[in-house]
C-alpha positions as CSV (number, residue, x, y, z in Angstrom):
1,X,-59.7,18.6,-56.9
2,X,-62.0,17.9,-54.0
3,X,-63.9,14.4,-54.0
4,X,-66.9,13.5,-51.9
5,X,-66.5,10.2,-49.7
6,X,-68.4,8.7,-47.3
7,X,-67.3,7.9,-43.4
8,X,-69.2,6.1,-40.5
9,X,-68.9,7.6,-37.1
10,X,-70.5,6.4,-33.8
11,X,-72.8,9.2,-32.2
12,X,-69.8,10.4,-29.5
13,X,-67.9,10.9,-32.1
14,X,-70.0,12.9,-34.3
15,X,-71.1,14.9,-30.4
16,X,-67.3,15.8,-30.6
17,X,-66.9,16.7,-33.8
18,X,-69.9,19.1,-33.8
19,X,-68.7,20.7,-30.4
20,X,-65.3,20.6,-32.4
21,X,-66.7,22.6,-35.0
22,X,-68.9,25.4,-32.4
23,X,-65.8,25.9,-30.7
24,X,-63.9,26.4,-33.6
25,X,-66.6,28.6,-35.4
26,X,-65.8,25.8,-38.7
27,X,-68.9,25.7,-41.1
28,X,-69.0,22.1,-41.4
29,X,-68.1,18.7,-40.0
30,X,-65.8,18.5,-43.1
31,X,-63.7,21.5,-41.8
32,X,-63.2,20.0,-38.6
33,X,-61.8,16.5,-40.2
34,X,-59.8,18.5,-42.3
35,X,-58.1,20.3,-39.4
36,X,-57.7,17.4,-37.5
37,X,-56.2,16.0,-40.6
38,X,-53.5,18.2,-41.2
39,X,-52.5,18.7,-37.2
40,X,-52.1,14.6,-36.8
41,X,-50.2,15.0,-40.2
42,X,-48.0,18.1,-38.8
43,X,-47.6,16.0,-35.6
44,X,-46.2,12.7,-37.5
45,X,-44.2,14.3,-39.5
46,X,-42.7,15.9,-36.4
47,X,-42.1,12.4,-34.1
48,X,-40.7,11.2,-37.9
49,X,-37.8,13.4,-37.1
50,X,-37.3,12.9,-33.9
51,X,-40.1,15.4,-32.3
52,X,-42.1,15.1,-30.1
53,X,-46.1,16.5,-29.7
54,X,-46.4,18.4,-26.4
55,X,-49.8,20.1,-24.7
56,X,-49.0,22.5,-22.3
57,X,-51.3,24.6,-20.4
58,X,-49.8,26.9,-17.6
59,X,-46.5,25.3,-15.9
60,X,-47.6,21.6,-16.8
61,X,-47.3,19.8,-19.9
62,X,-48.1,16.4,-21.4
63,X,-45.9,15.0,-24.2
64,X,-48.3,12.5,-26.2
65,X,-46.7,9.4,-28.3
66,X,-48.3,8.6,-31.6
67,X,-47.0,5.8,-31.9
């Protein structure tokens, strides 16, 4: 059951989450929290067990704590 609740951003943050959403092709700023949602869930649940979140691009990488 979806319910409809009510969050403050700054104006940056809203700029990122609408180029969020362009990039993405999402239909709303809703989509994009979503997403973003269940990736930082994904990525918890990974360090939780001992994993770690890593961005790579090409030969480098970055490994980002969450904690």
């Amino acid at each position: 059951m979806k319910k409809s609740r009510s969050f403050s951003f700054d104006d940056k943050l809203l700029g990122l989450v609408d180029d969020l959403r362009r990039k993405l092709t999402l239909g709303n700023r809703s989509a994009v929290v979503r997403r973003a949602l269940v990736l930082l869930d994904l990525a918890v649940k990974a360090e939780e067990e001992g994993g770690k979140l890593c961005i790579r691009a090409g030969d480098s990488f970055a490994i980002i704590n969450l904690k």
